[in-house]
TORSE-491127 format. One line per field, with one value per residue (C-alpha): x, z negated, y; residue number from 1; residue in three letters. Coordinates in Angstrom, 3 decimals. Layout:
BEGIN
x = c(X / ...)
z = c(Z / ...)
y = c(Y / ...)
i = c(NUM / ...)
aa = c(ALA / ...)
END
This chain:
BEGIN
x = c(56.871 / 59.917 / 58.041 / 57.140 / 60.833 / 61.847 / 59.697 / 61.032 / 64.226 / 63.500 / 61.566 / 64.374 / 66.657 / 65.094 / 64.416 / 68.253 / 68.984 / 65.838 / 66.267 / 69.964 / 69.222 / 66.821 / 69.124 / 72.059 / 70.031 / 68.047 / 71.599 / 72.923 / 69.607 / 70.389 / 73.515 / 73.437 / 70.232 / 73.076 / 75.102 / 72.650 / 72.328 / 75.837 / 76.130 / 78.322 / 78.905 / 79.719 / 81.435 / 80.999 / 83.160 / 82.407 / 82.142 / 79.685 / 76.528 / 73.000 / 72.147 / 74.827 / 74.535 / 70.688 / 72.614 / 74.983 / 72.182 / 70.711 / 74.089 / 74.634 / 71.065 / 72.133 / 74.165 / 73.026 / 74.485 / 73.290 / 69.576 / 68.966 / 70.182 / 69.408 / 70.886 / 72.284 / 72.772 / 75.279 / 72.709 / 71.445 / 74.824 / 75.399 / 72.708 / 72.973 / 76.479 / 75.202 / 72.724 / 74.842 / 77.718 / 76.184 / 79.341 / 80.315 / 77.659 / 80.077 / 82.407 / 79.421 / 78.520 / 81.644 / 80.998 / 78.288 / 76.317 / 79.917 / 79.233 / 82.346 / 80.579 / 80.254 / 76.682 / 76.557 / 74.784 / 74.627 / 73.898 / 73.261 / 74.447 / 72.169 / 74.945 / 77.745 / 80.446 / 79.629 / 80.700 / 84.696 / 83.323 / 80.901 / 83.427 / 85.574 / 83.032 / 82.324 / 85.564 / 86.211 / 82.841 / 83.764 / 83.118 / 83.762 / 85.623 / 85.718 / 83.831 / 83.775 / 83.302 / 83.103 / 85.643 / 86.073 / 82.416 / 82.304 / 85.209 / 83.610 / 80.466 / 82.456 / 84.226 / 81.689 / 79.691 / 82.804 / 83.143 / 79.120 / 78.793 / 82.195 / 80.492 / 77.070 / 77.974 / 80.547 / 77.386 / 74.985 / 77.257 / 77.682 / 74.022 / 73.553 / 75.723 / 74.470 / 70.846 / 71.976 / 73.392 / 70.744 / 68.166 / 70.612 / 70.747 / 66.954 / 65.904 / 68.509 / 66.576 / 63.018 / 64.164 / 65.924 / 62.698 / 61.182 / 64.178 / 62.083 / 59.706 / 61.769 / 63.518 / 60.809 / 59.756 / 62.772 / 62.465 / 59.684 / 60.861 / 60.013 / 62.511 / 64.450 / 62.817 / 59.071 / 60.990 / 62.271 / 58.935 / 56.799 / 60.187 / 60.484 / 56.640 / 56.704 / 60.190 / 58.604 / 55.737 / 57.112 / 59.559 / 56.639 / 54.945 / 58.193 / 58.745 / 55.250 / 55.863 / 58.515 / 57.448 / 54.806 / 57.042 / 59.075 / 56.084 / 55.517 / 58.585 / 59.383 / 56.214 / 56.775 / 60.680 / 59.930 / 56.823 / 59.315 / 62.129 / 59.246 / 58.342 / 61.771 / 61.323 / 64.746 / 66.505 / 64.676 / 66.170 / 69.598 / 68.929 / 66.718 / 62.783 / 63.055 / 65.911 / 64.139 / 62.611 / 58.830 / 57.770 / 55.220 / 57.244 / 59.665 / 56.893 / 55.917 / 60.174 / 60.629 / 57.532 / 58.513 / 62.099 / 61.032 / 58.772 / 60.981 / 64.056 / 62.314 / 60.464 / 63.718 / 66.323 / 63.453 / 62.779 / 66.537 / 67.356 / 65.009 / 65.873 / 69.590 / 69.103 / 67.466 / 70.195 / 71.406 / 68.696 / 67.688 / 71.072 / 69.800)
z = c(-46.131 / -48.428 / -51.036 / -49.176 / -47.779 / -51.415 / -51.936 / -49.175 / -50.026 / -53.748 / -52.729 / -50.328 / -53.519 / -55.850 / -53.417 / -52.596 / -56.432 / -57.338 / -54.978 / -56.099 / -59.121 / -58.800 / -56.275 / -58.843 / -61.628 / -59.864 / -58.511 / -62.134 / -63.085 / -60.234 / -61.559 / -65.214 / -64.070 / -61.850 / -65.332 / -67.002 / -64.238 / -65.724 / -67.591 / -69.910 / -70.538 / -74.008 / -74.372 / -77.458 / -78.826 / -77.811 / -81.345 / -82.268 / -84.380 / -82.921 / -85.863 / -85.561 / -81.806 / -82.973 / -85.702 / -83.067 / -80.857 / -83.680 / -84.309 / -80.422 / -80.535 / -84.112 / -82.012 / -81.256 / -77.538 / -76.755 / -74.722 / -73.161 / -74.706 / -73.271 / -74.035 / -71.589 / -72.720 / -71.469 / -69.286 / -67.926 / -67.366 / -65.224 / -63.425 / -62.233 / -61.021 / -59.433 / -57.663 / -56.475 / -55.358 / -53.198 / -50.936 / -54.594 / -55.608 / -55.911 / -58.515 / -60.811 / -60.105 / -61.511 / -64.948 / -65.577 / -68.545 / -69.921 / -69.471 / -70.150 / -70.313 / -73.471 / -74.654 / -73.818 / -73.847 / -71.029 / -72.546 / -71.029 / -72.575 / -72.561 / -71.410 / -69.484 / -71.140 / -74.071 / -72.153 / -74.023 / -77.420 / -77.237 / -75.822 / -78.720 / -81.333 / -79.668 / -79.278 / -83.120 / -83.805 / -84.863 / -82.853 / -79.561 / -77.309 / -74.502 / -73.307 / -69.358 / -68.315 / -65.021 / -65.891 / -62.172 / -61.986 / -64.787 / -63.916 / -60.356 / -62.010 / -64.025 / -61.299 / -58.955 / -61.541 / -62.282 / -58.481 / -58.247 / -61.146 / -59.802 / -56.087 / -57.369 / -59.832 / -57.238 / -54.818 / -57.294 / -57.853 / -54.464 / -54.022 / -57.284 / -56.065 / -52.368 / -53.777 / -55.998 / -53.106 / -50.708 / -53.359 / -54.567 / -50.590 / -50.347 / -53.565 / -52.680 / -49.300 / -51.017 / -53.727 / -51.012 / -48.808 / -51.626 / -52.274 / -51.693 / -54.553 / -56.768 / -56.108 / -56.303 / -59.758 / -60.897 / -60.336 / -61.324 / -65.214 / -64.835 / -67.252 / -65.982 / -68.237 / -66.631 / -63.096 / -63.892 / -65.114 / -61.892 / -60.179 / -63.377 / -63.006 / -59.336 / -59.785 / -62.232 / -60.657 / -57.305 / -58.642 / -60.661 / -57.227 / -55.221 / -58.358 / -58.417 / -54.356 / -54.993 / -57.633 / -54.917 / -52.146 / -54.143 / -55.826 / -52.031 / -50.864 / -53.733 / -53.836 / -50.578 / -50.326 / -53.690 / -52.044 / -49.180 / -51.164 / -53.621 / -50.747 / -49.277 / -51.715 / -51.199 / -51.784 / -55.471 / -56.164 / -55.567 / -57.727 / -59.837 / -60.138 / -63.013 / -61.693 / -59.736 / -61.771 / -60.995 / -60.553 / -62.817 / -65.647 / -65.290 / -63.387 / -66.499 / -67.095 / -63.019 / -63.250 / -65.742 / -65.040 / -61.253 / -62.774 / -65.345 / -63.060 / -60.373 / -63.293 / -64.369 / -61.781 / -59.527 / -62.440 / -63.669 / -59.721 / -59.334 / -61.932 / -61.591 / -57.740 / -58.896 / -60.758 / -57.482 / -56.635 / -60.184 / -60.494 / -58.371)
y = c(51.882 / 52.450 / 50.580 / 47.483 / 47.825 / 47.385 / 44.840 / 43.054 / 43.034 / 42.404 / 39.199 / 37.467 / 38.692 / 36.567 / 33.535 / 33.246 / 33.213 / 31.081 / 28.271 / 28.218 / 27.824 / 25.111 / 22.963 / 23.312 / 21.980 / 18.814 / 18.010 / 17.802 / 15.824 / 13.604 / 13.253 / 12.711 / 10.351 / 7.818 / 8.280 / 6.645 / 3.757 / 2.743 / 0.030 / -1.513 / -5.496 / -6.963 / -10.505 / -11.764 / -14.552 / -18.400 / -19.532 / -16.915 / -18.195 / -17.217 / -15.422 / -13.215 / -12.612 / -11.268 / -9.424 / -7.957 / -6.752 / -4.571 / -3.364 / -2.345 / -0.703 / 1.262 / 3.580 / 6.703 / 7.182 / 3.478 / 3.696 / 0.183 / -3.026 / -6.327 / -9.959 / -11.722 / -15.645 / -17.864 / -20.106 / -16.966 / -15.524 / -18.925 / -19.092 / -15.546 / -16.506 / -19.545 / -17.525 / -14.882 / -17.113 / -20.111 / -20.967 / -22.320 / -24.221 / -27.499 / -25.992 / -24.786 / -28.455 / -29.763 / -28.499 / -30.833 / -28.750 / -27.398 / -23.619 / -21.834 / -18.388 / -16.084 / -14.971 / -11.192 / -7.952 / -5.083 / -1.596 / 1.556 / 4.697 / 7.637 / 10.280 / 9.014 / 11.328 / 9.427 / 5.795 / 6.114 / 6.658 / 3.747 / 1.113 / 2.089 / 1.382 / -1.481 / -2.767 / -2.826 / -4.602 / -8.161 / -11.212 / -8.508 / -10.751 / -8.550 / -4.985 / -3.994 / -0.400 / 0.940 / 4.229 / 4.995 / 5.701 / 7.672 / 9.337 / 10.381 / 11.648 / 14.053 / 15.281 / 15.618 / 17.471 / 19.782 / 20.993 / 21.419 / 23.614 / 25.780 / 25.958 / 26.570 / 29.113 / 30.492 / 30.713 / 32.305 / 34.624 / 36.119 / 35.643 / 38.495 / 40.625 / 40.814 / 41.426 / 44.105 / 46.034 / 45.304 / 46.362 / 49.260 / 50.518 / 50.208 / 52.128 / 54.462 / 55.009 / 55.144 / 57.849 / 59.747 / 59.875 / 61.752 / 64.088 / 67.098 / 66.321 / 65.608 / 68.648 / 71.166 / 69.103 / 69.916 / 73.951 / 74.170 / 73.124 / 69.055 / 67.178 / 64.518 / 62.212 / 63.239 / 62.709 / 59.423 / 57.728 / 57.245 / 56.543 / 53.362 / 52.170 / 52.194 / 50.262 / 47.839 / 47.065 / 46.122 / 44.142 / 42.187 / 41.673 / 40.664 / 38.076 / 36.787 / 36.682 / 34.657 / 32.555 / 31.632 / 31.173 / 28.889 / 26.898 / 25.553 / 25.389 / 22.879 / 20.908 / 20.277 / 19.366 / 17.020 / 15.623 / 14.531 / 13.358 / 10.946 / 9.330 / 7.871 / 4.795 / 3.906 / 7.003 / 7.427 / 4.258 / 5.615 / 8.652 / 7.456 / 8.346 / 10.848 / 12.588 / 15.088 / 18.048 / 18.037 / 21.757 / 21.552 / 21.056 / 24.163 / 25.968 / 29.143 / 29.409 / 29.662 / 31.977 / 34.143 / 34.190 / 35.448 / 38.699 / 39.273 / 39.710 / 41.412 / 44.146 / 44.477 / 45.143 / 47.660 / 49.408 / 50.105 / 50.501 / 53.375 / 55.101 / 55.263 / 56.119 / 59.364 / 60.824 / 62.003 / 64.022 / 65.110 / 67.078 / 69.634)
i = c(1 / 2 / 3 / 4 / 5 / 6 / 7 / 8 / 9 / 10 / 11 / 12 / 13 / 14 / 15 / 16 / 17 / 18 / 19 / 20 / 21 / 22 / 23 / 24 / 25 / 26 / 27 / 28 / 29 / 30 / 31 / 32 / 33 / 34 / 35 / 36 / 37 / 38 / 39 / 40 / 41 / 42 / 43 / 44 / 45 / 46 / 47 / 48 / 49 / 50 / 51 / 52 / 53 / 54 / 55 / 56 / 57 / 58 / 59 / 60 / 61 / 62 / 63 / 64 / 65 / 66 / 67 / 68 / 69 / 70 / 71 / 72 / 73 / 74 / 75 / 76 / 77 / 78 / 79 / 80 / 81 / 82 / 83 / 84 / 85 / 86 / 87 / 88 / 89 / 90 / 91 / 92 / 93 / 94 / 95 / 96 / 97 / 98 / 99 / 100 / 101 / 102 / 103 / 104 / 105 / 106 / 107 / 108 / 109 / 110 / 111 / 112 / 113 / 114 / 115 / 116 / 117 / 118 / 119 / 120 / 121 / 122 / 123 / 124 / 125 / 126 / 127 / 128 / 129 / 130 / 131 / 132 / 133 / 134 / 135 / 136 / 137 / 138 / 139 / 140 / 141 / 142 / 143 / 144 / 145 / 146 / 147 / 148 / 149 / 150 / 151 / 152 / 153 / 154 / 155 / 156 / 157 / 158 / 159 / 160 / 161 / 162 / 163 / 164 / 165 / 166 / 167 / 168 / 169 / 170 / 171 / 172 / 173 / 174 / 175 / 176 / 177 / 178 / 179 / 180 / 181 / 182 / 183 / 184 / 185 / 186 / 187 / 188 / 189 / 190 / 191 / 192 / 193 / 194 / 195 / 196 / 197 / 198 / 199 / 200 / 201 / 202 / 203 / 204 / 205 / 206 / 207 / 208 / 209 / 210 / 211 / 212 / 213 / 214 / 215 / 216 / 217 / 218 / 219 / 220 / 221 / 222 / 223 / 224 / 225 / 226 / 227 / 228 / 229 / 230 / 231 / 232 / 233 / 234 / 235 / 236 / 237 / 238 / 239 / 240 / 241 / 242 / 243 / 244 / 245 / 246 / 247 / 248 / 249 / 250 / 251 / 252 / 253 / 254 / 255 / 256 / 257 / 258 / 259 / 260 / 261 / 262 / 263 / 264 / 265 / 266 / 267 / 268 / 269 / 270 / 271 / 272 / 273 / 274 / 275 / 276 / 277 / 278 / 279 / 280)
aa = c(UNK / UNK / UNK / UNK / UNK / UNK / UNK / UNK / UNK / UNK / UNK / UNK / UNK / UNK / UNK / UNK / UNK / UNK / UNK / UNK / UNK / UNK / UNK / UNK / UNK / UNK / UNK / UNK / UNK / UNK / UNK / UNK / UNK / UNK / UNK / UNK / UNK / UNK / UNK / UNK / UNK / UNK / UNK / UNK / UNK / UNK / UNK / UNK / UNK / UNK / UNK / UNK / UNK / UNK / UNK / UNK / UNK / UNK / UNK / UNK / UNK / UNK / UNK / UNK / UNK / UNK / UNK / UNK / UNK / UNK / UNK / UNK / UNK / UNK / UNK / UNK / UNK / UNK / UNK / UNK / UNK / UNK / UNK / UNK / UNK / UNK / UNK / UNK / UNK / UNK / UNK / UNK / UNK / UNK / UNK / UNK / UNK / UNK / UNK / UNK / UNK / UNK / UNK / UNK / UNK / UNK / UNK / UNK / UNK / UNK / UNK / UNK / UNK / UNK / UNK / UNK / UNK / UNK / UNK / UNK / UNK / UNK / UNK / UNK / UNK / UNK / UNK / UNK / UNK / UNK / UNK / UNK / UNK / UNK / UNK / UNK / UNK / UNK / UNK / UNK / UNK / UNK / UNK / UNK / UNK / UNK / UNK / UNK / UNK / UNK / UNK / UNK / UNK / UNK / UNK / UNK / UNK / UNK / UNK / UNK / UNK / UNK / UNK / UNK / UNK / UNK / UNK / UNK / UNK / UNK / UNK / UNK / UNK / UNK / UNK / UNK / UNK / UNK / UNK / UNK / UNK / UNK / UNK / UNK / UNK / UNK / UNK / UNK / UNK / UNK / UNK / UNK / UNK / UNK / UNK / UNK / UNK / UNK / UNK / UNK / UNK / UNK / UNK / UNK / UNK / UNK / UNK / UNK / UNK / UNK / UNK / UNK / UNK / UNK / UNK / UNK / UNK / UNK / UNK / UNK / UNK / UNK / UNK / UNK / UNK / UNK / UNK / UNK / UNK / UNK / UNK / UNK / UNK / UNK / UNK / UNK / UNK / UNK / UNK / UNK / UNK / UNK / UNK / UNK / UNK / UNK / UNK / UNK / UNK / UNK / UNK / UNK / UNK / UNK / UNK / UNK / UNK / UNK / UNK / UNK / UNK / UNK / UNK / UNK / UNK / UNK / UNK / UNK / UNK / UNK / UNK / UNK / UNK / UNK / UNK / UNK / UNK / UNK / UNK / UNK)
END
C-alpha cells in the first residue's frame, strides 16, 4: 500500500511539472510564431530602375534574419488601396494613371528580436526611401514573453518543491512502515550499503512506473487539448498553424524526461529516508 501510495504521489508529481512545462513552451511557440506574422514594408525610391528594384529584392532576401520577401509594385500597391478604401474611390479617380506610390517590398523576419537590426541594414541600403516597422508589436511580444517565462518558471518552481515534500513525506512513511526490518537487518551485521539497495530498486522502479504513468496520462491529455485547439479554424489563424507543438514530435524527450525524473528522485528519496532507521 505504501508503495502504490508512493507511486501515487510520484505520478501527480510529475503531471503538475510535465504539463507546466509543456503549456510554458507552446505559449512561447505561439508566441515567437505571431513574431513571425510581423511584417516589415520597404519604400524604395520613385526614380528607382526595374533592374535595380530585382537587384534590391535579392539583396533583402541575402539577409540572414529575413524569411519571406515579396514585391509589392506600385499598381498593386494602388489597387490594394483602392480596394480597401471605397468611400474614396473619386480621389483615386482624380489621378488619372499618375500613381504617386513607390514600388515596395514586405518582409518577414524569422525572429522578431531581430526586427531593429534588420530595419537598420535596411535603412542604409541605397535607393531605401522609407522602412515601416510595427515596434509596438514587437515591443509587446517581448514583454509578454518576459512576464510568461517569470510566472511559468515562478510556477514550476513551487510545483518541484511541493512534489519533493509530498514524495519526501510519503517515502518517509513507506521506509518507516518497515522500521522493524530494517532494524533487526541491522543487528544482525547487515551493512548499510546491503540495507539501502532494495530500499534504491524498489525506489527506482516505482518512480519508472509513476513516469511511464505519466508519460501516458499526458500523451492523452495533450492529443486531446491539441485536437481541440486544431479544429477552431479561426483561432489557428491568430496563432498561427505551426505554433502548437504536435506531441509526436517531442513525444521520446517528454517520455524519457518523465522515467528519468521519476527513477531518479524515488530512488535517491528512499534511500536518504533510511538513514533514520539505519542508525540504530
Amino acid at each position: 500500500m505504501m508503495a502504490f501510495a508512493t507511486f501515487c504521489v510520484l505520478l501527480i508529481s510529475l503531471l503538475l511539472v510535465g504539463i507546466s512545462g509543456l503549456f510554458y513552451i507552446n505559449i512561447n511557440s505561439i508566441i515567437n510564431g505571431i513574431g513571425g506574422k510581423n511584417e516589415i514594408a520597404v519604400f524604395l525610391n520613385n526614380d528607382t530602375s526595374p533592374d535595380r528594384v530585382g537587384e534590391f529584392g535579392s539583396q533583402l532576401s541575402a539577409i540572414d534574419a529575413v524569411g519571406d520577401v515579396v514585391y509589392v509594385s506600385k499598381e498593386e500597391a494602388l489597387n490594394n488601396m483602392t480596394a480597401s478604401m471605397p468611400d474614396y474611390n473619386v480621389i483615386f479617380e482624380s489621378l488619372e494613371g499618375d500613381n504617386p506610390l513607390p514600388d515596395g517590398y514586405r518582409i518577414k523576419v524569422k525572429n522578431y528580436d531581430d526586427v531593429a537590426n534588420v530595419v537598420a541594414q535596411i535603412s542604409a541600403m541605397p535607393d531605401v526611401k522609407k522602412v515601416n516597422a510595427s515596434y509596438d508589436f514587437v515591443d509587446f511580444l517581448r514583454q509578454l514573453r518576459r512576464i510568461l517565462t517569470v510566472i511559468a518558471g515562478a510556477i514550476i518552481i513551487a510545483l518541484v518543491v511541493v512534489s519533493m515534500i509530498m514524495i519526501s513525506n510519503t517515502t518517509k512513511a513507506s521506509v518507516f512502515a518497515r522500521r522493524e526490518e530494517i532494524q533487526i537487518m541491522k543487528y544482525v551485521g547487515a551493512t548499510d550499503g546491503f540495507i539501502r539497495t532494495p530500499f534504491f530498486v524498489e525506489g527506482m522502479v516505482t518512480g519508472a512506473f509513476s513516469g511511464i504513468g505519466a508519460f501516458i496520462l499526458t500523451w492523452f491529455g495533450y492529443r486531446a487539448v491539441y485536437k481541440i485547439i486544431f479544429g477552431q479554424v479561426e483561432l489557428m489563424n491568430v496563432i498561427g498553424v505551426g505554433s502548437l507543438i504536435p506531441f509526436s514530435d517531442i513525444q521520446i524527450y517528454v517520455g524519457a524526461a518523465y522515467i528519468a525524473a521519476g527513477a531518479f528522485v524515488g530512488a535517491v528519496g528512499s534511500v536518504f529516508c533510511t538513514r533514520r532507521h539505519i542508525d540504530v
